[in-house]
C-alpha angles and dihedrals in degrees: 000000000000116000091012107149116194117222121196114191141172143206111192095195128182093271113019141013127227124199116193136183117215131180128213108209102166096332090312116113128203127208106228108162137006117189111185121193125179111222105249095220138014099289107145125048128192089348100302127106110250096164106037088173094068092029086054091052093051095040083057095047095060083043096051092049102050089042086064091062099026109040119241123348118202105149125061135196110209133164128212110244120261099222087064074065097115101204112198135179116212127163123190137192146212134198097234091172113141102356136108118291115277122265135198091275104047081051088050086048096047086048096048093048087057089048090055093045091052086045081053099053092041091056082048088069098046103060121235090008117124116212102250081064082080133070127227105223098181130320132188144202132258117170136009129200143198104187093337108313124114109248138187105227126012095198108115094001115141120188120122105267124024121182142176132220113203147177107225125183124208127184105200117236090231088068099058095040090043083056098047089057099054093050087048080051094054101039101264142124120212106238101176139018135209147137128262096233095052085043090063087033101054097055093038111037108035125212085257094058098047092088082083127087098242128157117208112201114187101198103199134169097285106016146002113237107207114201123178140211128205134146084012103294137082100275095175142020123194154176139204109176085220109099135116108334088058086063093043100043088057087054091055088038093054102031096040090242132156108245092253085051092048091052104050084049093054084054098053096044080063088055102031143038094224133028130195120219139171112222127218089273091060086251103143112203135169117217128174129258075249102057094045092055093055099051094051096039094115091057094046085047089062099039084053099046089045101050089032089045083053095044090062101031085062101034088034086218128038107284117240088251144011125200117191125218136182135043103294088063096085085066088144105243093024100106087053094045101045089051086049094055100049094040098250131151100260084247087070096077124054136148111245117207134199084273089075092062101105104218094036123133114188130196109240090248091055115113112234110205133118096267099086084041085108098030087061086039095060089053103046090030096052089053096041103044107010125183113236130185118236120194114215132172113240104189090343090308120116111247117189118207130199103219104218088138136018091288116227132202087257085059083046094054101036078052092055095046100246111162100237089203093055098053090083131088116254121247119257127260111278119216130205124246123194100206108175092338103306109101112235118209104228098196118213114246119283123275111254121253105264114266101247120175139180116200091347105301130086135301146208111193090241098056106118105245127206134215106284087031111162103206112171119193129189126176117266107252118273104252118250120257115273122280126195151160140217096248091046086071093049120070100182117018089225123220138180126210118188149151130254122182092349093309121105129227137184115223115212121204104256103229119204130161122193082001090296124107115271137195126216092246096060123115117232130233112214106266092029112152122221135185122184114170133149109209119265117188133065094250097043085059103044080059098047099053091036096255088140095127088062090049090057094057081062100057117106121268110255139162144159123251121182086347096302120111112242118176113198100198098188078066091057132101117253133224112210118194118204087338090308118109110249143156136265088252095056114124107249116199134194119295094027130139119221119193118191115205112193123226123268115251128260125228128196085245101048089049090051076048103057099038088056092251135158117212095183154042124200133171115192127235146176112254118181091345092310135100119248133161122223116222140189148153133275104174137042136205130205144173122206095345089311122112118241128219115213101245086051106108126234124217124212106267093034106133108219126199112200117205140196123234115224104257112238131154121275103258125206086255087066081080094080099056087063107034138041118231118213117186120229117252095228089049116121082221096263131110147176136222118223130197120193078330103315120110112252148170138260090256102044114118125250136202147214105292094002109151107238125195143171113205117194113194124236117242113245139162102241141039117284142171120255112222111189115204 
């Protein structure tokens, strides 16, 4: 047939191997031959080759039968098994804080950096692997944060830490070269590369269709591989070891069958609603699809937590649809199950066979079941899409790529082992300012972006790369220590201007560092200590503008008496703030008006007065026919040895010593103090004292009402007789 194109492909499964000769006539493709060999012993193992010897034989012997009936066969298609797909989560975070708003590349970057941590804990469970000895075959991204709190888009965003959680796949190298060299064994040159999972996935899910979110689970002997589509592109590839052989195995467990006879019966339960078996004893029986079910629940139940557990730890939510492929999707009961576990319409899940490849032409005998879905897809897959390796120089070193995807600068780089979160600067040194007493964190400036280039000119990470490609990357410059200056860490210089006793004033702030006067212009040291403070109260700016005098009017009246302190506040002065009475510690701000009222006076009166003392004593008596009172006084002030009148003032702080006159009785002489006496002018210079009308002397003692007289006789001639009255 003209333009007919023979393929010849190969999946090398855990089990068997099936060989499969395909012809391309005008993008149709026609099944000619299908050769199937089980291994004879337990030479593969999660999909990769641990024994190429016994691989290679059985590789020849396919090779061998389909050359008897097609004619020489040189070149091979194979695909690398899904379950080797290494499937890793990894977040990372960044401290963000303070600097500009996040672009696309510091995303990439962030990104990358959670790709090469995931590489780096994939290597960790594979001893003496490093982690550029894995591809990365596709990641994507769950979650972002800004400080903790999940968040849409990370692009100029600003907070103080942003991270990203990822999935990220890996195929290790030592699967595809131990391939290669079972196929060189064997006499055959790979002609074409792909994976397992975009094999299925190519002839199921077409391009078209990759905008939905679809999970493709091909359930085979030993394990299940899981691949997702989302956005039009492959987001996720996974692996659980339950498959088949579990089921299997629990119909032989339950029906005491050997393993072939077990899974001929799991077979038959797909097509039939009874089987009959003969069990190890030679018992036949026939039980119900039903029945069987039943017995080997528990089993069904783990293959479909596991598949269903993979399917959400890779999409992070049930995917709109799952279509099942291989042979271990016809497990009688999974499509319903499965549906059931992630919460779909029972529609949602169905098992897609070979008859849903569109261009597919199949021979009658062919059977056509899900099992050779991947088998066909190699081949066509492998044509269609193949994986090729590139070759590109990361800092003048060869880099080989598997191109599973369009490869990017950032794969270039991940493939040479260049740690992504060392590429950028480093931040300068901080330093530590002490402002008013709270200490302020002044950061250095930021590290510079790495320097990458590709053929000599720049580069972003996701710019696509070709084989030959030339990339250079240097580390971003390390940022320089932190500089500052006094006025960088105040954003207003602040003043106060307000009025006291009817004159204004304007308060600037006062500025030290390290207690010396400082100037805004000055540069700081680390450690350096500031303090920029414009006075607050009313006494700090009495203080600050020496008003001191006036400060002092406002202090409390107290002074000393007998040696014990004694403050009389209606005697102090008073601080008035916009017309209301405060103290001197009251917070004055600007604009205000302050008003100082200075103390009363204290006499020596007022201050007997208000200590509830008497100063002195008094009687009253009758003196010349007129009532007088006789006064005098009993205690005695005096300040600093010196006696004190009472009209004399005393000053706060003034120390007062009080003391007690001696008590004695009033005397006539006591008159004298009170009255003046005038003699009269036709006296003979004598003259008599009187008491209640008997004649006294100047100390005799006196009483309260006594009757108190001085009689000066006239001057005569002759004798003549006194009369007192």
């Amino acid at each position: 047939m003209d333009g007919q194109k023979k393929l010849f492909a190969l999946d090398i499964g855990t089990r068997t191997v099936v060989g499969i000769i395909l012809e391309e006539d005008g993008g149709q493709y026609h099944v000619k031959d299908i050769v199937i060999r089980e291994h004879a012993e337990r030479a593969m193992l999660d999909g990769q080759i641990h024994d190429v010897p016994a691989v290679s034989k059985i590789i020849a012997e396919i090779r061998d039968e389909l050359e008897v009936k097609h004619g020489p066969l040189k070149k091979v298609c194979v695909a690398a098994a899904g379950r080797a797909l290494k499937t890793e989560r990894s977040e990372i975070s960044v401290s963000i804080k303070g600097k500009p708003m996040m672009q696309k590349q510091d995303i990439l970057h962030l990104e990358l950096s959670a790709v090469q941590q995931a590489q780096a804990i994939a290597a960790e469970k594979q001893a003496a692997e490093k982690s550029f000895y894995y591809y990365c075959v596709g990641y994507s991204v769950l979650y972002y944060r800004l400080d903790g709190e999940e968040i849409g888009s990370l692009i100029d965003q600003q907070g103080d830490e942003a991270s990203v959680e990822i999935i990220a796949t890996f195929l290790p190298k030592v699967v595809v070269e131990s391939l290669i060299s079972a196929l060189q064994r064997a006499g055959l040159e790979m002609e074409a590369l792909t994976l397992e999972p975009i094999a299925a996935i190519n002839v199921l899910i077409p391009p078209s269709m990759r905008r939905l979110n679809v999970a493709l689970v091909d359930i085979g002997a030993g394990t299940s591989d899981i691949a997702i589509t989302d956005l039009g592109t492959v987001t996720a590839f996974g692996m659980v070891p339950v498959a088949g052989d579990e089921i299997t195995e629990a119909i032989s467990d339950q029906l005491l069958l050997d393993f072939p006879l077990a899974e001929k019966a799991k077979r038959d339960l797909h097509q039939s609603n009874t089987i009959t078996v003969t069990d190890i004893l030679g018992f036949q029986s026939e039980i119900s699809k039903e029945e069987t079910i039943e017995k080997i629940s528990r089993a069904l139940e783990r293959l479909t937590n596991s598949i269903c557990g993979e399917i959400l730890r890779l999409n992070n939510r049930p995917p709109k649809a799952v279509m099942l492929a291989g042979g271990g999707s016809l497990t009688p009961g999974l499509p319903e199950r499965i549906a059931n576990r992630l919460g779909l319409p029972a529609n949602r899940v169905a098992i897609r066979g070979i008859d849903a490849i569109s261009g597919l032409n199949l021979p009658d005998y062919t059977n056509q079941g899900p099992e050779l879905v991947t088998p066909i897809g190699i081949a066509i897959a492998a044509k269609k899409a193949p994986v090729q390796y590139c070759t590109v120089y990361v800092n003048e070193q060869p880099v080989r790529l598997f191109e599973v995807k369009d490869l990017t600068v950032g794969d270039g780089l991940l493939a040479a082992g260049i740690k992504m979160n060392k590429l950028y600067g480093k931040p300068g040194l901080a330093m530590i300012i002490n402002l008013n007493g709270q200490n302020i964190t002044i950061p250095g400036s930021h590290g510079e972006a790495p320097v990458i280039t590709r053929n000599s000119f720049p580069s972003a990470l996701d710019e696509e790369i070709k084989s030959g490609d030339i990339l250079t990357v240097s580390k971003g410059r390390d940022g320089l220590p932190a500089e500052v200056c006094v006025k960088d860490l105040i954003d207003e210089v602040p003043e106060k201007s307000i009025t006291i006793n009817g004159k204004q004033y304007t308060i600037h702030p006062a500025l030290t560092c390290n207690e010396k006067a400082a100037t805004l212009e000055q540069i700081l040291a680390d450690r350096d200590k500031i303090e920029c403070r414009v006075p607050e109260t009313a006494e700090d700016i009495l203080k600050y503008l020496d008003l001191e005098n006036l400060l002092n009017e406002l202090k409390p009246f107290r002074i000393s008496i007998n040696k014990k302190d004694t403050f009389l506040p209606r005697h102090s002065g008073k601080l008035f703030k916009n017309g209301l009475e405060v103290n001197c510690h009251s917070i004055v701000d600007d604009g205000d008006s302050l008003q100082i009222e200075k103390g009363s006076t204290l006499t020596v009166k007022e201050l007997a007065r208000i200590k509830q003392l008497a100063l002195q004593e008094s009687i009253p008596v009758i003196f010349n026919g007129k009532k007088i009172e006789l006064s005098r006084g009993i205690l005695e002030f005096q300040r600093e040895g010196i006696v004190l009148n009472e009209d004399d003032v005393i000053s706060a702080g003034d120390a007062i010593a009080i003391l007690e006159k001696p008590r004695t009785p009033f005397i006539f002489q006591d008159i004298f103090s009170h009255v003046n006496i005038d003699m009269p002018a036709s006296s003979s210079g004598g003259f008599i004292l009187l008491k209640n009308g008997e004649k006294t002397s100047f100390h005799e003692p006196v009483a309260p009402g006594d009757n108190l007289k001085i009689v000066w006789p006239a001057i005569t001639n002759k004798p003549s007789t006194l009369k007192y009255s």
